[in-house]
LUMMARLO-534218 format. One record per residue (C-alpha): x, y, z. Coordinates in steps of 0.05 Angstrom, whole numbers, plus 5000, padded with zeros to 4 digits. Layout:
XYZ;...
END
This chain:
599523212763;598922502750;590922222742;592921462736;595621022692;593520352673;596819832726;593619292773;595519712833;590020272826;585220152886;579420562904;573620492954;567220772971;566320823039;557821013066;556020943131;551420503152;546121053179;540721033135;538620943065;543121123014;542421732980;542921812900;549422222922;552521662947;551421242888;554521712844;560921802888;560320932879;559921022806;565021592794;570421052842;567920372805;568420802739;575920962752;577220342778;575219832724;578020442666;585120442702;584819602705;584419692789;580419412855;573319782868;572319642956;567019742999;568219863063;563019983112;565020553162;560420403217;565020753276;558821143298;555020663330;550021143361;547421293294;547320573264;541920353228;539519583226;538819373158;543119983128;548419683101;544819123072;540319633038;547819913008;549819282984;543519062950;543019822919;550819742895;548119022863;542119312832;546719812797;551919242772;557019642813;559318902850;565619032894;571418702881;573018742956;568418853015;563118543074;561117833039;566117972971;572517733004;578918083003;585618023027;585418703068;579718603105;575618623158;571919123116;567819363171;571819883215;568519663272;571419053267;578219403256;577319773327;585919473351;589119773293;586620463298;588520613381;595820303358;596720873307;593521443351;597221333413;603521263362;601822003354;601322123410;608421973425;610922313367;608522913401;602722993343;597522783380;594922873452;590722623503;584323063539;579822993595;575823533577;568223373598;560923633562;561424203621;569324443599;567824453527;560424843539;564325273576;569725463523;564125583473;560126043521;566026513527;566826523447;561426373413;566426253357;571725883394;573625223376;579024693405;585524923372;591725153380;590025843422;584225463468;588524833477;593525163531;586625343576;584324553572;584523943597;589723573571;596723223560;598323833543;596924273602;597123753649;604423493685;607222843651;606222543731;598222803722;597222443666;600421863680;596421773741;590821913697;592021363645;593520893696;586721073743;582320883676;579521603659;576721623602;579922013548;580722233478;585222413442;586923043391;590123083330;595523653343;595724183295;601524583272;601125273292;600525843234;602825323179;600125253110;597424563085;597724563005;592723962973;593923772902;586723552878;585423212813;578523532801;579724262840;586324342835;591024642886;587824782950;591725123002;589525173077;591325473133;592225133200;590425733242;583525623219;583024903227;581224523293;584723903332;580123453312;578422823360;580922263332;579821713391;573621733414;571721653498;570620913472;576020683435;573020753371;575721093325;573221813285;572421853210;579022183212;583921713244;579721073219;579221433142;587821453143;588820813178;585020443133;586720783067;594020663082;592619833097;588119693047;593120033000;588020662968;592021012912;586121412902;580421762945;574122062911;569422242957;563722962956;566623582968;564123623039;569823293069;575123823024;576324183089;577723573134;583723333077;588723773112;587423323168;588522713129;594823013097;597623193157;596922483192;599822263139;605122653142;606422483224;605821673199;611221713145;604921463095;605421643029;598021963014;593821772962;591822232901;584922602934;579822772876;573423212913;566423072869;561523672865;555323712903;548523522867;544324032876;536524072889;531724202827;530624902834;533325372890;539825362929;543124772967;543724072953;538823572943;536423243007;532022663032;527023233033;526623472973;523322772948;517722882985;518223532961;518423632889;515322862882;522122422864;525821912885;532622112917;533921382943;536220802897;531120332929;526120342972;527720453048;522420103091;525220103173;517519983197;515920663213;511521003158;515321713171;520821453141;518721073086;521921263016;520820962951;527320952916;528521042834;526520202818;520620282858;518920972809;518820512753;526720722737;531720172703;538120142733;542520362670;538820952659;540021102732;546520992713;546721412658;543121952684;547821962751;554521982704;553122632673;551323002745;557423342750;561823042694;561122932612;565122592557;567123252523;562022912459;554922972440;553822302460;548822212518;547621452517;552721102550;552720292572;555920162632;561719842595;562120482549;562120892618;568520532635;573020682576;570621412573;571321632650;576922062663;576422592724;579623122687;572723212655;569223212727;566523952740;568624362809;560924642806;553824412834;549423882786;543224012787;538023492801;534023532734;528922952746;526323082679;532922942645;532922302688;525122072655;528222212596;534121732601;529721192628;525421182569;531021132525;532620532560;525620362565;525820302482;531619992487;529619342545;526618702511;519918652509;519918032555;523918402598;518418912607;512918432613;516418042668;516918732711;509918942701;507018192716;504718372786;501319062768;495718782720;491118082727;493617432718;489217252659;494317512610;499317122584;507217262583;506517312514;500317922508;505218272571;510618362523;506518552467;503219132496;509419312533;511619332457;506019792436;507720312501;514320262504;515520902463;510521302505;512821232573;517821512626;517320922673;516020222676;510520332715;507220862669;506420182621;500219942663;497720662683;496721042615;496220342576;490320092626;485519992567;490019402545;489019052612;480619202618;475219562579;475420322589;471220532648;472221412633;472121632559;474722372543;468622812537;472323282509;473822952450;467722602440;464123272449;469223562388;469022872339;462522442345;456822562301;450022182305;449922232231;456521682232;452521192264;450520732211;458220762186;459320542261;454819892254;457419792188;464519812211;462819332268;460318802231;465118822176;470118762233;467218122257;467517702184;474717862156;478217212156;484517482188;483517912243;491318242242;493019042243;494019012171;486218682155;483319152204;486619742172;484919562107;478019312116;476420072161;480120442107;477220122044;469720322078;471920972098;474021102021;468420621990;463721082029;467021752017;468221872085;473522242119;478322002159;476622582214;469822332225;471221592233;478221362260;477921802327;471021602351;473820902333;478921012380;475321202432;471120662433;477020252438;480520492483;476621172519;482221602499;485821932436;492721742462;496621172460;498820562410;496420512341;490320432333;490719822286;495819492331;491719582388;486019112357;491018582339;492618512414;486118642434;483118112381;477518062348;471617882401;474418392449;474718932401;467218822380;465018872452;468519492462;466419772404;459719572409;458919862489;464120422474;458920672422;453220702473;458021022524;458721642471;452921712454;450721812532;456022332544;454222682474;446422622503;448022952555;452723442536;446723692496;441723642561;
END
């Protein structure tokens, strides 16, 4: 079984549908192609199978190509990236696809039917199990049962039509399959799947094969949902005297906890993001705020996405993009379920969190917090929370005391640390603060330690109740840090009014 090798004429495509937002499944199947792609030296194509128009979506595949860009997964090929196999958009491919099926047709692997809502209803009712195949053919409404005069009159009269993939009777259909091996099927157990629809557009089936074979595919990765509709594929291959491409069939990603796979659902759920971005089509039902709008950078997305369902067979868990490339091979991609672990994914995004610039930081927090604070303090405190945060957002939210005096103070801890005894030291401290010459962490820690020490205080009974007066809270940046950024007149105020604010919530404690 051959994987790849490294030549110019491995091409691959990921091919959504254009009915909604994309889900984080898709992605992966987008990175798992553009990661075999770019590692074998070949083309990574879009191509936008929109052949179900009842279920298109305005704005959908727009919403896939701005995900795909927010990932750095650009197409070499696709809708607005150019190509030489193109249109990219099957339903702007409609002529080539009745060519190939009445071709089948002809060949005697294909057929036409006339079968209406009422015929098919019918065939169900008498078997609840029945479907159209080789035994319920002979009893329908087709070019099969019908006399070659019948349906020529038929054709030529306009009826509407589709038209059905013929299956072998009783024959085995073996699939090699670079992640699940050999897969053998049985076409007893398989349907004749419509592949012409009533209006001339194509199904997934005949539209999938058509297209792989002109845009020259040497390799389909796609989810493991559409395993049992390969045989199809293989098979109209076969009839078109197309050589198939290599099939490899990904895992499903499976919800948090409990059985199945993760679904649109389970966001609102379990409280995460199982969109890339947010999907906004004007009705507030469905709304969904995607992984950048939870605060999530797209590497660690990335990242995270790689290692649902396949690993590098090393303890590394950090992987750029780049790295990604030279270390994908499907041989290591698992046959069974990932599971959705949204805490693994917090955990890659602060890695990358600590690893982002600063600046970087500052620039994507900018619109959460007030204008008054310069590009310059942004990055700094994004500095100092950096290392304490899951999300981008989380920066503002548990680091509000950098952006505004505390309003709430822990009771708890003020309750367990402040003395009234201390308050003198508290004064003292104060105005010490406000006459060192160089208000930096280094002064402030020295000038607070040397009185702490001068005094024979402890440290216990002086440097949290500082804290919370800085800040209203025992978590979060160094302290000494903190009153750099904060500087020197803001620091005073806070701890000036922070002191009062204990002292009322020790009072009453008491009361």
């Amino acid at each position: 079984m051959i994987e790849y090798s490294i030549m110019s004429d491995v091409r691959v495509r990921f091919a959504p549908s254009p009915t909604g937002p994309l889900h984080i499944g898709g992605v992966r199947t987008a990175l798992y192609n553009y990661l075999f792609a770019k590692h074998a030296g070949g083309a990574f194509i879009l191509r936008v199978e929109d052949t179900d128009q009842n279920r298109y979506v305005p704005g959908a595949e727009e919403y896939i190509v701005e995900a795909l860009n927010w990932f750095g997964l650009t197409p070499d090929e696709g809708p607005g990236f150019g190509g030489d196999y193109g249109p990219y958009r099957q339903s702007e491919r409609k002529d080539f696809y009745a060519k190939y099926a009445i071709q089948m047709v002809e060949q005697g692997n294909a057929y036409y039917a006339w079968d209406t809502p009422a015929d098919l209803d019918s065939m169900r009712t008498q078997d609840s199990n029945a479907k159209y195949d080789a035994k319920t053919r002979v009893k329908m409404k087709n070019g099969l049962t019908l006399s070659a005069d019948e349906v020529k009159l038929k054709l030529e009269s306009g009826v509407k039509y589709v038209i059905r993939l013929k299956m072998p009777e009783n024959e085995d259909v073996m699939i090699t399959d670079l992640v699940r091996g050999e897969v053998t099927f049985n076409t007893q157990d398989l349907d004749d799947k419509v592949i012409l629809k009533g209006d001339g557009m194509p199904t997934y089936h005949l539209a999938n094969i058509v297209d792989d074979h002109l845009m020259k595919i040497s390799h389909v990765i796609r989810g493991e949902e559409w395993l049992s509709s390969t045989a199809h594929h293989v098979l109209m291959y076969r009839f078109m005297g197309w050589e198939a491409p290599q099939f490899s069939h990904l895992p499903l990603i499976l919800k948090p906890t409990g059985k199945g796979k993760l679904s649109k659902r389970d966001g609102a759920k379990f409280g995460l993001p199982v969109f890339p971005l947010e999907w906004n089509p004007g009705n507030d039902e469905e709304l969904y705020s995607g992984f950048r709008e939870f605060g999530f950078l797209p590497d660690a997305v990335i990242n995270f996405l790689a290692f649902l369902g396949w690993n590098p067979g090393t303890e590394q868990e950090i992987f750029s993009l780049d790295e990604l490339v030279n270390s994908f091979s499907i041989k290591r991609i698992v046959k069974s379920g990932a599971r959705f672990d949204y805490d693994k994914a917090k955990w890659y995004n602060q890695q990358y969190i600590i690893k982002t610039a600063n600046e970087v930081l500052a620039a994507m927090i900018r619109s959460e917090v007030s204008a008054d604070y310069s590009d310059e303090y942004l990055a700094k405190a994004c500095g100092l929370m950096k290392e304490r945060v899951e999300t981008v957002g989380d920066i503002p939210k548990m680091g509000d005391f950098l952006f505004g005096s505390p309003t709430e103070y822990d009771a708890k801890m003020i309750r367990k640390k402040y003395k009234e005894d201390n308050d003198p030291h508290f004064i003292a401290l104060t105005e010490s603060l406000g006459v060192i010459e160089t208000f930096d962490a280094e002064s402030t820690q020295s000038a607070i330690k040397g009185y702490i020490g001068d005094n024979e205080l402890s440290f216990g009974a002086i440097m949290p109740v500082l804290r919370l007066a800085t800040s209203g809270t025992m978590k979060g940046p160094d302290l000494f840090e903190m009153m750099e950024l904060l500087g020197r007149d803001e620091v005073l105020v806070r701890m000036r009014d922070g002191l009062k604010e204990i002292k009322k919530i020790k009072s009453e404690v008491r009361s």
